[in-house]
C-alpha positions in Angstrom: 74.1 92.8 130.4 77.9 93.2 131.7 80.8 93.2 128.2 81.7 89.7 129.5 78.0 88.3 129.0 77.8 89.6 126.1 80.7 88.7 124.6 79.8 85.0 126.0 78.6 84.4 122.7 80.9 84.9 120.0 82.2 88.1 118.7 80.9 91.6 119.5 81.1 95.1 118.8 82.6 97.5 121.0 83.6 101.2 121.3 87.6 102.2 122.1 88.5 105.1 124.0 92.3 106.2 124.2 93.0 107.2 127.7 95.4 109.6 126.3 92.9 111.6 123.9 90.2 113.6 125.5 86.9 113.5 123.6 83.9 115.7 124.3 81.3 113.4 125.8 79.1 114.1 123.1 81.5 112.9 120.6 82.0 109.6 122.2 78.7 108.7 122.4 78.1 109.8 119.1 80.6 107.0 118.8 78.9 104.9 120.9 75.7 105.2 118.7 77.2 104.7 115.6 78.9 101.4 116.9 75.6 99.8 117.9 73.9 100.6 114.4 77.2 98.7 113.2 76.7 96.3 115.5 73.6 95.8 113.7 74.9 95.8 110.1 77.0 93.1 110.8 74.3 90.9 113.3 76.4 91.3 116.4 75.8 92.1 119.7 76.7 95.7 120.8 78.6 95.2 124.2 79.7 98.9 125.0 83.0 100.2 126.1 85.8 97.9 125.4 87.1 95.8 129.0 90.4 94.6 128.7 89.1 92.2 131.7 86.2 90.9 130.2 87.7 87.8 128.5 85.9 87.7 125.2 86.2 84.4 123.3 87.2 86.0 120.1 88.7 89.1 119.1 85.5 91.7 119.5 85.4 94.6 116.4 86.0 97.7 117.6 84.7 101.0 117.1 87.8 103.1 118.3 87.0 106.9 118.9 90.2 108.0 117.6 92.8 106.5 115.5 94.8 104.0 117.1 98.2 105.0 118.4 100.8 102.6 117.9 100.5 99.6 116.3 102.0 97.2 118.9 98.5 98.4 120.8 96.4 97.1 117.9 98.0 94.1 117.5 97.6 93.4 121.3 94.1 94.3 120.9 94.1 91.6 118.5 93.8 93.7 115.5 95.3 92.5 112.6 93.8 94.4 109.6 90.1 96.1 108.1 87.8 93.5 109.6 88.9 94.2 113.2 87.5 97.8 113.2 85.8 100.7 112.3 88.3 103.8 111.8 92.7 103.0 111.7 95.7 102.3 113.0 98.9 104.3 112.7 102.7 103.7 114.0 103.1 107.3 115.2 101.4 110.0 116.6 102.0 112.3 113.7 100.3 110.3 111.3 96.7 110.6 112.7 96.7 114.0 112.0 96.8 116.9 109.5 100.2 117.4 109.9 101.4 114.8 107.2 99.8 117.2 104.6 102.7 119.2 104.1 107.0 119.1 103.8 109.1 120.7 106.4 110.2 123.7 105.7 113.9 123.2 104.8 116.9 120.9 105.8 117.3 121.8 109.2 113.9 121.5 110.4 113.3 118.9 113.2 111.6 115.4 111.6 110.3 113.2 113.8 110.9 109.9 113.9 108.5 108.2 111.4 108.3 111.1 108.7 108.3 110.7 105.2 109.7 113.1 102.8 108.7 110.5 99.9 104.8 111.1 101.1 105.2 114.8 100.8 107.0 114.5 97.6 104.1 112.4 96.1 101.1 114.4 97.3 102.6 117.9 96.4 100.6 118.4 93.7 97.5 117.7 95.6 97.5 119.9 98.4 97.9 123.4 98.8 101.3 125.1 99.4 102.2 124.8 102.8 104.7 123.3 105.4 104.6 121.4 108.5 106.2 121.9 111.6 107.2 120.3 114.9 109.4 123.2 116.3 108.2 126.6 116.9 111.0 128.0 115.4 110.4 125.9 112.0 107.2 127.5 112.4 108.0 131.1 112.1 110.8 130.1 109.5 107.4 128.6 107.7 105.4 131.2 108.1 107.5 134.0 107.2 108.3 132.1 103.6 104.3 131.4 103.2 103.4 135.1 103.7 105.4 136.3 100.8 102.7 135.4 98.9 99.3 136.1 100.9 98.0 135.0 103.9 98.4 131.9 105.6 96.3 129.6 108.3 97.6 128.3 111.5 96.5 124.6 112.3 96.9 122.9 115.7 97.3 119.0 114.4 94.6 118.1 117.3 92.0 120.8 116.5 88.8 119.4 114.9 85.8 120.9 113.0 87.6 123.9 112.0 88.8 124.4 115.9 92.7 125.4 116.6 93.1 127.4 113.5 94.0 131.4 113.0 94.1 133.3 110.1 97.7 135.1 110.0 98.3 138.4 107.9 101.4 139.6 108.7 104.7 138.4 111.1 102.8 140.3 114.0 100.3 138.3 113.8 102.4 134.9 113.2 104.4 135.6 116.0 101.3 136.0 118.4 99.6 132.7 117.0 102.7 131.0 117.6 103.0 132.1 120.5 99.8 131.1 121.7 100.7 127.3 120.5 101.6 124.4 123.5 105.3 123.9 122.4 104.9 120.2 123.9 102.1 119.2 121.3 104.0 120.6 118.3 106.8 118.6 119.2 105.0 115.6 119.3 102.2 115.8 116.9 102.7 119.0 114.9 101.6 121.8 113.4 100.6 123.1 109.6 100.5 126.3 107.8 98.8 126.5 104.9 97.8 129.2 102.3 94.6 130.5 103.0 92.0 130.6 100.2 88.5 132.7 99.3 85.1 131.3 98.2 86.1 128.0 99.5 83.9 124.8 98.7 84.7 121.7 101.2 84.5 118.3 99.6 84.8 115.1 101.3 85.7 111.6 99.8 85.7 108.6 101.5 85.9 105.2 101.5 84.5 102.6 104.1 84.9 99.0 104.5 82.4 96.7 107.0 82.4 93.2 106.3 81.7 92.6 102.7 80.1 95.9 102.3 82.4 98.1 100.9 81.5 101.6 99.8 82.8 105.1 98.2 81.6 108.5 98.2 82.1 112.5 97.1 80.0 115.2 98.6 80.3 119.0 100.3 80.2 119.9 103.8 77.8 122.4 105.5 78.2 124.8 107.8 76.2 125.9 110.7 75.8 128.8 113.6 75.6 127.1 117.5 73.9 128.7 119.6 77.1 130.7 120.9 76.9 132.4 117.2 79.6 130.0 115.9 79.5 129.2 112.6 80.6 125.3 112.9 80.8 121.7 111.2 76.5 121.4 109.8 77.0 117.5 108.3 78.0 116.6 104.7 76.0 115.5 101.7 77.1 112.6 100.0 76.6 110.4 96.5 78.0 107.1 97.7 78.5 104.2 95.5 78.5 100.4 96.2 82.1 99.7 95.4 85.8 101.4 95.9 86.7 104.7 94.7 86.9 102.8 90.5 83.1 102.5 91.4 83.0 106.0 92.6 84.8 107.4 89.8 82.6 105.7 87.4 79.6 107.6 88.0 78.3 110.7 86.4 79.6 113.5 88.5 80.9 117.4 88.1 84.2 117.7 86.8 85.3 119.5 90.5 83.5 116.5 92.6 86.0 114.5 90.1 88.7 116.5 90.7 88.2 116.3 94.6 88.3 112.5 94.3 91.6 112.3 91.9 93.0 114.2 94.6 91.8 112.1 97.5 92.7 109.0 95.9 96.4 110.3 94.9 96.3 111.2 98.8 95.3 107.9 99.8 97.4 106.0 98.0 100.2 107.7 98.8 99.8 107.2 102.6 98.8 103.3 102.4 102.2 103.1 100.7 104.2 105.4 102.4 103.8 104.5 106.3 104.5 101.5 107.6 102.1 100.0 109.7 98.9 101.7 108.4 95.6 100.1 108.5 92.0 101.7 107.6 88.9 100.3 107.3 87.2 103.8 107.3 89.5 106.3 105.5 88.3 110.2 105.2 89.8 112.9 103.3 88.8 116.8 103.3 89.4 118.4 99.8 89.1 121.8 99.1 88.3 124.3 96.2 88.7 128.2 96.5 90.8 131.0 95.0 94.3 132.1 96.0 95.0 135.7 96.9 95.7 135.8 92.9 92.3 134.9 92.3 93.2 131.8 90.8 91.5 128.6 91.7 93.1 126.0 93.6 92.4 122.2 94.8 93.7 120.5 97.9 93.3 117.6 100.1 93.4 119.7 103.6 93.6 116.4 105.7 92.7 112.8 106.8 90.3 111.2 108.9 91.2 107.8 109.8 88.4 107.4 112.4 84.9 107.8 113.0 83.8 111.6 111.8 81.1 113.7 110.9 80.2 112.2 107.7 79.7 108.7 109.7 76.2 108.7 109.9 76.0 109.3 106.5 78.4 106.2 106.1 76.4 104.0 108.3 72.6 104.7 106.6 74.8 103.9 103.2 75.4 100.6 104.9 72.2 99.5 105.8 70.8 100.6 102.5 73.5 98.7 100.9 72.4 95.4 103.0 68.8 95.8 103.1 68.7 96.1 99.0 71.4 93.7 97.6 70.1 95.9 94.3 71.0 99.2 94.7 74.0 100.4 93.8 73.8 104.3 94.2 72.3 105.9 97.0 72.4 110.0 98.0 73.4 110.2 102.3 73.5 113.4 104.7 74.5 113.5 108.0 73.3 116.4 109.9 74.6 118.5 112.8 72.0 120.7 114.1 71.5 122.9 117.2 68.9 124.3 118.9 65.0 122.5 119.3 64.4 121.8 115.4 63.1 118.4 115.1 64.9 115.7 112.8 62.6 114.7 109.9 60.5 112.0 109.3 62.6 108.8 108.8 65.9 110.2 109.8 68.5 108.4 111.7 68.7 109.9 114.7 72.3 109.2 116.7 72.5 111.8 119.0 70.5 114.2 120.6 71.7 115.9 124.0 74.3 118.7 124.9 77.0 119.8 123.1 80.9 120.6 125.2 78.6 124.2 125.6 75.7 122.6 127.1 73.6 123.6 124.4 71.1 121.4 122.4 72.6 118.9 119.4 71.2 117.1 117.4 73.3 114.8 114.6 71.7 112.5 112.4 70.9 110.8 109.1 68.8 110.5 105.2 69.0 108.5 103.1 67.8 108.4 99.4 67.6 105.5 97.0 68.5 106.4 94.2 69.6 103.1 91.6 
């Protein structure tokens, strides 16, 4: 069935490449699969890619792979808030990515147009000391001020999974990381630099929105080794509440998983009200806990996810727990990452299974537990 026969009906689902961001394949049709389970939750018809030529009768709900650039776009799209998508919408590059985590560096470091020094004012206390760039030269400045007390870590705003990122010692070793940095993407969307920590636990804390299912969640993230000897982004473990993040925070949880969320949500709602022109039905924050070169422990949010990610299919099992049992109110959701031949267990939701960018066997999918 073409999009337009689909879409014949009424409204559909579909999934939104940028032509501007590259995705691995396996990532966009990990995309792909989430979207037509979401089709699902909501009782629509999956119609694929998105065809600007298709002429649906109604706005379709799209499952973008990235977060939308530019709001204009969205509103052309014919998204006008939550209920049109999947993942978010942001007025500037910038925004989509780690680099809003951290201030500039001092008063002559470039800002882009669109930055907000009252965002990095209000999440300060929740993040770990660092600074953001968009000049190489701020960068070094940063650097060189954030290795006077330890080690530091690089981060290219577009690297994903822990990719893009070096762990910097000394100004030889800035210098070569920097130098090693595209120029052009710093200017444009960034780049962050970040105290590095030891014994680090990774937290994530979320919130998702699909129709009038609405849910909240706190888990850790897993590593695992690819078959290159990688170790690399394993899935997440979640306890996900029917509900917002007041839900969330009303369940009985470790004071650290309640730490991660006061964080998250301090994050969160500084954003919403700090740039103009955010939207986000799905909205993802990574939140870590480790010690300082000091040995002191220290919290903070590392960055955003405004888009489909790799707690998802987590996310999506959650939902169709949530629909299928109007009753239960608390349920316990992995998403897994796993390479090699292993089979998936009995019952799990299985949304990918093929090569990853390596050509390599990956496998990503879902449990769920009940549990009130």
């Amino acid at each position: 069935m073409s999009n337009a026969q689909a879409a014949r009906g009424g409204r559909v689902v579909v999934v939104y490449g940028q032509a501007s961001v590259h995705r691995a394949a396996h990532d966009h049709e990990t995309t792909a699969a989430l979207a037509r389970l979401l089709a699902d939750i909501k009782g629509l018809p999956f119609a694929g890619e998105y065809d600007a030529d298709a002429g649906y009768p109604c706005t379709p709900y799209f499952v973008p792979t990235d977060t939308l650039i530019g709001v204009d776009r969205a509103q052309s799209l014919g998204i006008a808030g939550e209920d049109d998508l999947f993942g978010g919408v942001v007025r500037y590059p910038f925004v989509a990515t780690k680099s809003i985590s951290h201030p500039l560096v001092d008063e002559r470091a470039r800002a882009p147009e669109g930055w907000s020094q009252a965002f990095a004012g209000a999440v300060e206390a929740v993040v770990l000391r660092g600074y953001t760039a968009f000049d190489l030269d701020d960068g070094h400045r940063a650097g060189i001020e954030l290795l006077r007390t330890g080690r530091l870590r690089i981060k290219r705003a577009l690297g994903i999974g822990g990719h893009g990122q070096d762990i910097v010692h000394d100004q030889r070793e800035l210098e070569a990381a920097l130098e090693g940095t595209d120029a052009d993407e710093v200017w444009r969307y960034g780049i962050a630099l970040e105290a590095d920590l030891d014994d680090v636990t990774t937290y994530s804390v979320g919130y998702a929105h699909v129709d009038d299912l609405v849910l909240a969640y706190c888990g850790t993230q897993r590593t695992t080794r690819n078959l290159r000897g990688h170790d690399v982004y394993g899935g997440s473990d979640l306890v996900v509440a029917r509900g917002d993040f007041d839900a969330l925070a009303g369940l009985d949880l470790a004071d650290d998983a309640r730490r991660a969320i006061a964080h998250a949500r301090t994050y969160d709602d500084a954003a919403l009200r700090c740039f103009d022109g955010l939207v986000a039905s799905r909205r993802n924050y990574d939140v870590v806990s480790g010690n300082d070169p000091a040995g002191r422990l220290r919290f903070g949010v590392l960055e955003q996810s405004w888009r489909v990610g790799g707690a998802s299919g987590a996310e999506v099992a959650a939902f169709r727990a949530f629909r299928d049992d109007p009753n239960v109110r608390i349920v316990c959701a992995s998403s897994v990452e796993a390479y090699g031949d292993a089979a998936p267990p009995d019952g799990a939701l299985v949304y990918y299974r093929g090569a990853d960018k390596h050509g390599d066997t990956l496998t990503k999918y879902a449990r769920i537990e009940r549990v009130r």
